[in-house]
Structures are given as structure tokens and as C-alpha cells.
C-alpha positions in Angstrom: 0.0 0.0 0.0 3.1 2.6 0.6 4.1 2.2 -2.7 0.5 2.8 -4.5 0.7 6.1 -2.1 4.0 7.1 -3.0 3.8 5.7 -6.7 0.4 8.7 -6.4 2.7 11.5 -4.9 5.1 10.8 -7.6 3.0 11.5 -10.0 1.2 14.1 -8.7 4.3 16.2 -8.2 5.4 15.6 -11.4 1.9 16.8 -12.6 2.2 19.7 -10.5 5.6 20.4 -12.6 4.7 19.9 -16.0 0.7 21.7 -15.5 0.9 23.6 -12.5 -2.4 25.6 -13.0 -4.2 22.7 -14.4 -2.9 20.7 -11.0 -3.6 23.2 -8.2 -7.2 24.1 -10.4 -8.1 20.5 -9.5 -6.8 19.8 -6.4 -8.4 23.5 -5.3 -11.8 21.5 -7.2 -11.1 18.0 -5.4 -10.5 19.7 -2.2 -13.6 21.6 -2.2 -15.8 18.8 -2.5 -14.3 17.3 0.1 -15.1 20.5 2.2 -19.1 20.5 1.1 -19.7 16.8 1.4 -17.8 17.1 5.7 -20.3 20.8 5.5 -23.1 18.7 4.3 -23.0 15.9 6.5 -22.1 17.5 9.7 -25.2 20.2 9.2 -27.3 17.5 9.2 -28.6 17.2 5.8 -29.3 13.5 4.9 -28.8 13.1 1.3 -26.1 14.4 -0.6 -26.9 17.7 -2.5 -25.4 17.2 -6.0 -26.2 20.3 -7.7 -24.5 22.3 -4.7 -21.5 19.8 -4.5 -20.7 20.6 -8.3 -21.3 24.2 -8.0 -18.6 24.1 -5.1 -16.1 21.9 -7.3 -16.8 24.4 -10.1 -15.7 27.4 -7.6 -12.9 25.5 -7.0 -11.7 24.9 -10.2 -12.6 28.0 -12.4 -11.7 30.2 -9.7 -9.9 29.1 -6.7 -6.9 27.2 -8.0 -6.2 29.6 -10.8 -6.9 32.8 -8.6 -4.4 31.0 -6.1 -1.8 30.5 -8.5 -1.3 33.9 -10.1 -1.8 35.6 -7.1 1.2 33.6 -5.5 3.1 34.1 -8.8 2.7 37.8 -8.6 3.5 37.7 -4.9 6.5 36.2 -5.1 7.6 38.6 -8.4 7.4 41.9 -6.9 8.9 40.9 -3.3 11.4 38.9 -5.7 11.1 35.7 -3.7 12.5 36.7 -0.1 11.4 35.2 3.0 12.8 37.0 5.2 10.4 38.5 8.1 9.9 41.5 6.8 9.1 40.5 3.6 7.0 38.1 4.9 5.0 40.6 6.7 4.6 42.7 3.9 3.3 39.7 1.8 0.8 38.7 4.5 -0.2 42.2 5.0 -0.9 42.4 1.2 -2.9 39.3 1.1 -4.8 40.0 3.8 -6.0 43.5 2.7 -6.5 42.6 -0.9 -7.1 38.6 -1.8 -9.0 38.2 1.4 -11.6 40.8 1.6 -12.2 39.6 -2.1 -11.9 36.3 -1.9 -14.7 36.4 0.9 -17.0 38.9 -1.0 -16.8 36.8 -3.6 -17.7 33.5 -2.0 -20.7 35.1 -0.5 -21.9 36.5 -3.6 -21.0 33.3 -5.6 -23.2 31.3 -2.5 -26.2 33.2 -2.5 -26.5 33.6 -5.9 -25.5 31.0 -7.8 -25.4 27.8 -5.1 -28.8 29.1 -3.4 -30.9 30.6 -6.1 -31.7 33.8 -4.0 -32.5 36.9 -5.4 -29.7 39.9 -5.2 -31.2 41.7 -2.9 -31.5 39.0 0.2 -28.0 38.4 -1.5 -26.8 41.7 -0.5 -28.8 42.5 2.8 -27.1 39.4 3.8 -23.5 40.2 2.5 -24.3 43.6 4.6 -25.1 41.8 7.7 -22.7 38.9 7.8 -19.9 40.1 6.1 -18.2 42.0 8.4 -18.2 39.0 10.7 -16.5 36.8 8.3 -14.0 39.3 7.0 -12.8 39.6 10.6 -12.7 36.1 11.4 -11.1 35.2 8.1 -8.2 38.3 9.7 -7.8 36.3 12.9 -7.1 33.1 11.5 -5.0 33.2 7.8 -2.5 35.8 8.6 -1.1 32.9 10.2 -1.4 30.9 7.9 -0.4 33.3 5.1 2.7 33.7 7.7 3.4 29.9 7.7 2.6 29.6 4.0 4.9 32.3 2.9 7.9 31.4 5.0 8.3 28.0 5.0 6.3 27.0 1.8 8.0 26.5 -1.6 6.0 28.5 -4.1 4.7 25.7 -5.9 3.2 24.1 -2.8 1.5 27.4 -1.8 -1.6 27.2 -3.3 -2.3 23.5 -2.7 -2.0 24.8 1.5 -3.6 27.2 1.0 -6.7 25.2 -0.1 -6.1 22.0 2.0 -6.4 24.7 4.5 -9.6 26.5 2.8 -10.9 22.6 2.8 -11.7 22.9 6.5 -12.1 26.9 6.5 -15.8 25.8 4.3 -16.1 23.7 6.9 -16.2 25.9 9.3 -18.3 28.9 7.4 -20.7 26.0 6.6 -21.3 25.1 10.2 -21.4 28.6 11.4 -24.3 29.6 8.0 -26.0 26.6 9.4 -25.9 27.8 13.0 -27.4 31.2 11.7 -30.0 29.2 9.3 -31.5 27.7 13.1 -30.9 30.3 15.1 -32.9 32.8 12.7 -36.5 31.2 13.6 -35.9 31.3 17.5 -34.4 34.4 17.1 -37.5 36.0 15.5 -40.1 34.4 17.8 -38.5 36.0 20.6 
């Protein structure tokens, strides 16, 4: 069995050579199904939703993985590279105030509109109202690992972190909408 893993690894490296944005657009794809099927299971709902599944694997793939890769590119072009703290820093910082607030926004809008079917207005009433929440959660948890990504990952590894890590990030913005999706009734009864 060691040798059917690392025989897999072998060639998913090489892969990751030869295509790297083909690569990192799938694994960002495979990874977020794995990410809705845990959200989909662990919020309870009973039978697998297809039609969202696909639509997350889509995101993943059209968007994430490619977004990822030429972001990281560009990163590492203008700070040429470096790792040292500073630069680190500044490559965090950057990340942080411009692929994260969009990345997020994005998601949202993506979500509601597409995966859910609602119309732009609930879309954006609850962008308004939830946003803010997220953005600042999203700040108290990936500077780290931009950090961790940035100074100890090889470039063409980021991206592929960076969404194992998203993998359980959807996780955990799935069980937290899900929280807010029963809360909502009680809340309003009250």
C-alpha cells in the first residue's frame, strides 16, 4: 500500500511540474468537495446535494486554484522571492488587505446567488449583515497561515496549503451559516 501512495505522490508532483495551474485548479476543485460533502453531513442534511456539490467543485476549479496560482506568482515577483520576516510581513499584509476581503466577498456573492438561487437583494442584505463577521474572522485566522505559508512554503506548494487549509475553512463557514439558518426562527419568535 506505501508504494500505491507514494507511486500517487510521484506522480502528482510531477503533474504539479509539467501543469501547475491545471494541478492546483483540480486539487483546489477536489479539495472543495471534500469541504461541502464534511459541510453537508455535519449540518445534518441526509442526502447528498449534488447540484451544490458541483457548483462548489466548479468554484474550485474556475476560480480558486487559478486565482491562487497567479496571485502567488505575482506575490512572489514583486517581493522577488524573499522570506525574510519582513518580507513576509509585507506579503501577509498584502494578502490580507487585498485577496482576502475579495476572496470572501466573492464566496458570499457566488453562494447566495448561484449555489442558493436567492435573489440579489436577500444576496446583498445578507452580505451587509454577515460580512463583516467573516472578514474579521477570516483576519484572525489566515495571517497565520499566510505567515506559515509564505515562510516555510516553496512557491509551488502554496496554493495547494492554501486550499487543504480553505478545505476545512468551508467547513467551518458552513457550520457557522448553518448555525445562523437555526438560530434565525428562534431568534425571530422572541
Amino acid at each position: 500500500m506505501g508504494s500505491v501512495a507514494k507511486n500517487g505522490l510521484k506522480k502528482y508532483l510531477l503533474q504539479l511540474q509539467q501543469h501547475p495551474l491545471r494541478t492546483k485548479a483540480i486539487t483546489a476543485g477536489v479539495l472543495s468537495a471534500i469541504s461541502d460533502i464534511v459541510s453537508q453531513k455535519l449540518t445534518g442534511i441526509q442526502k447528498l446535494q449534488l447540484r451544490r456539490l458541483l457548483l462548489k467543485v466548479l468554484f474550485g476549479v474556475v476560480y480558486l486554484g487559478p486565482f491562487g496560482h497567479y496571485f502567488h506568482t505575482f506575490l512572489d515577483k514583486v517581493f522577488k522571492g524573499k522570506k525574510d520576516p519582513s518580507t513576509v510581513g509585507k506579503k501577509v499584509l498584502v494578502e490580507q488587505l487585498t485577496s482576502s476581503p475579495w476572496n470572501n466577498l466573492l464566496f458570499m456573492i457566488y453562494y447566495g446567488s448561484i449555489i442558493e438561487g436567492r435573489p440579489w437583494n436577500q444576496v446583498k442584505s445578507k452580505i451587509k449583515k454577515e460580512y463583516p463577521t467573516v472578514q474579521y474572522a477570516a483576519w484572525t485566522f489566515w495571517p497565520v497561515v499566510g505567515w506559515i505559508n509564505h515562510q516555510h512554503v516553496p512557491l509551488q506548494f502554496r496554493v495547494i496549503v492554501q486550499s487543504a487549509v480553505a478545505c476545512c475553512w468551508g467547513i467551518f463557514l458552513s457550520l457557522r451559516a448553518a448555525k445562523a439558518v437555526t438560530l434565525s426562527p428562534a431568534i425571530k419568535q422572541q
